[in-house]
Backbone bond lengths (Angstrom), bond angles and torsions (degrees), N, CA, C in turn:
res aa  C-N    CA-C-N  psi(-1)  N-CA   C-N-CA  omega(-1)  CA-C   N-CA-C  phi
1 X - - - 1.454 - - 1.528 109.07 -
2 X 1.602 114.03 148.18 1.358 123.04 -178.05 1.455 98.14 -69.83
3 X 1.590 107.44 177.43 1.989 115.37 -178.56 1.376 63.96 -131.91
4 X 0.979 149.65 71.98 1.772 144.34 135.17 1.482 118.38 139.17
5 X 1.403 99.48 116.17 1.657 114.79 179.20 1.324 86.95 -95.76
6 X 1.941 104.42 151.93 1.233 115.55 171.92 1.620 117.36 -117.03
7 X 1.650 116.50 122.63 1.019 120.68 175.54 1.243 137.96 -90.85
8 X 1.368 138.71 -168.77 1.393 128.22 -176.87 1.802 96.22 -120.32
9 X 0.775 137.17 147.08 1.677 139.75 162.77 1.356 98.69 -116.22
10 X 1.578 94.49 136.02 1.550 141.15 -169.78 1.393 98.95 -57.04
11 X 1.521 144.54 -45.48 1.214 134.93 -157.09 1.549 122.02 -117.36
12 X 1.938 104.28 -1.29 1.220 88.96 141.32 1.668 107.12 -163.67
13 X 1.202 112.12 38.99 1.328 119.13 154.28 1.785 99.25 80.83
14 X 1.210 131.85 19.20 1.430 146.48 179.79 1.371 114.85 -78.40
15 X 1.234 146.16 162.54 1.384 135.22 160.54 1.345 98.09 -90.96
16 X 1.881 82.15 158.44 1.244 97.48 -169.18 2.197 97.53 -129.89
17 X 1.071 126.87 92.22 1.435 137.00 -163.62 2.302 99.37 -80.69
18 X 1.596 80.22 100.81 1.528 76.17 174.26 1.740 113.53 -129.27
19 X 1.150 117.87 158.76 1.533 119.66 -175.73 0.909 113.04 -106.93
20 X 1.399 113.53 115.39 1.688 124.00 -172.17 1.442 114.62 -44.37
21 X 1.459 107.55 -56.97 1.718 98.82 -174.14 1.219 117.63 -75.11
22 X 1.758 137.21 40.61 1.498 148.38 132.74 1.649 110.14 -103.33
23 X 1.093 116.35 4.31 1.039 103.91 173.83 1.755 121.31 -84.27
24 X 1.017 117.99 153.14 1.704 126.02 -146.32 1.131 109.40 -117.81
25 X 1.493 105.62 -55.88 1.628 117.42 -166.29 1.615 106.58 -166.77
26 X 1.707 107.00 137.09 1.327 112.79 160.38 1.035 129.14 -125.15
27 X 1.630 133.74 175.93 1.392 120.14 -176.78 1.506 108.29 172.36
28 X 1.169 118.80 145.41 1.355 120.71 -167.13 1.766 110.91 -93.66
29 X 0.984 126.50 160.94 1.233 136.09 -174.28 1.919 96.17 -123.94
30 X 1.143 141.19 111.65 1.371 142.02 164.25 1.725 105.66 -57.46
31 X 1.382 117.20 144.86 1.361 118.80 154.51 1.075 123.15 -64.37
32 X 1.458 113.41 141.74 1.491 158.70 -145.75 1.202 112.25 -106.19
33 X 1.413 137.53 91.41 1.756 134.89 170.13 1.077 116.72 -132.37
34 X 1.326 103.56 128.23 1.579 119.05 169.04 1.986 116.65 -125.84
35 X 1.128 102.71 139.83 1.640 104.91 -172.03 1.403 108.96 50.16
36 X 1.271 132.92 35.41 1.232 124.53 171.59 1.249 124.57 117.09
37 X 1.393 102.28 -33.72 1.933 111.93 -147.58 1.835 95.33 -116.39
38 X 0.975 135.04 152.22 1.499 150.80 -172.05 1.166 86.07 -94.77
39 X 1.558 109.98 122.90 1.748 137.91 158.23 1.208 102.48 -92.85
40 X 1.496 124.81 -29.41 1.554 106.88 -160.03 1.205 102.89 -138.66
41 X 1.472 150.72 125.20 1.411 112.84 177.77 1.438 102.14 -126.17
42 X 1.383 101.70 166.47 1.790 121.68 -150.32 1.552 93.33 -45.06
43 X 1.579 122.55 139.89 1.437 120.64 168.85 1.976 103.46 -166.73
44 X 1.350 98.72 168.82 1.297 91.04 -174.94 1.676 113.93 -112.15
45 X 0.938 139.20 174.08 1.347 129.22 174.60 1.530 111.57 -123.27
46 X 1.099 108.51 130.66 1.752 109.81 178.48 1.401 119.38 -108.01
47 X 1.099 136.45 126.12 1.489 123.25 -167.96 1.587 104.57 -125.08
48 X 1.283 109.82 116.50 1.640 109.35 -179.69 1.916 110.11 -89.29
49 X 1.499 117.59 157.93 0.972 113.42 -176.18 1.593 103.88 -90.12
50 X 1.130 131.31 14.93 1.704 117.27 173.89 1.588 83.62 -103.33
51 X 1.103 154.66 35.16 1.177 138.31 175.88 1.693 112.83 -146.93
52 X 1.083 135.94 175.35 1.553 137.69 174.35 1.429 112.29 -170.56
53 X 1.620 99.50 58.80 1.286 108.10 -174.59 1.412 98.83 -127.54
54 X 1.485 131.15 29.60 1.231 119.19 157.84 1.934 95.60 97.42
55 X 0.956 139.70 -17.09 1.250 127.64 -173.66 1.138 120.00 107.92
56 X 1.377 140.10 164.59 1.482 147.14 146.82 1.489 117.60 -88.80
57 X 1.716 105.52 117.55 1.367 96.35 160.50 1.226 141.16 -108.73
58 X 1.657 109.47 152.08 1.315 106.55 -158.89 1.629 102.11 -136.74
59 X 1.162 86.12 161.96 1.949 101.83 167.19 1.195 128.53 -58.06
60 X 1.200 120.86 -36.98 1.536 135.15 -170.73 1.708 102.17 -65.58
61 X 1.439 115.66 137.24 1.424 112.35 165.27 1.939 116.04 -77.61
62 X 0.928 126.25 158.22 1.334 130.24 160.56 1.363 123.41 -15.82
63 X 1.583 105.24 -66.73 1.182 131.96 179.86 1.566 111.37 -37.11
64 X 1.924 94.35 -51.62 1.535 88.43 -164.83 1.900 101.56 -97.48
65 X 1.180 125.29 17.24 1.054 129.94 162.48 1.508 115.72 -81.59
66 X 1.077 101.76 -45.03 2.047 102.09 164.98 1.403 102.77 -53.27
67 X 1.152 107.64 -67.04 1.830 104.57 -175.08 1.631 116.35 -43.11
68 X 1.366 98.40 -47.05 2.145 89.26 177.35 1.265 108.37 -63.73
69 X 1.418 123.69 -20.74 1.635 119.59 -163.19 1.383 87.10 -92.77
70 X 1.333 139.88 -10.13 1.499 127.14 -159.76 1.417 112.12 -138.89
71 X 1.542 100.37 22.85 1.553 110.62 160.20 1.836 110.34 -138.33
């Protein structure tokens, strides 16, 4: 196992370097539209256990978050 997959964050496209074995919980958030225009767009949330700030969000789906942790 890696000591740090690197992610993308939702608000400004930065990495985001997290260590799998603090990680807690994940989960996707669906995109967000109202009148047309995207309020929210598709992203996942990662929540580590040294922290309780709601998670990091990122670009990456789930899917491919198993895969960085499992290559």
């Amino acid at each position: 196992m890696k000591n740090f997959i690197k992610l993308t964050s939702i608000h400004d496209q930065s990495p985001v370097f997290i260590d799998p074995l603090l990680i807690g919980h994940l989960y996707e958030i669906p995109i967000k539209m109202s009148y047309g225009s995207v309020d929210v767009v598709r992203h996942t949330v990662v929540g580590t256990t040294t922290h309780n700030n709601g998670g990091f969000k990122v670009l990456e789906s789930i899917d491919k978050i198993l895969l960085l942790i499992n290559n």
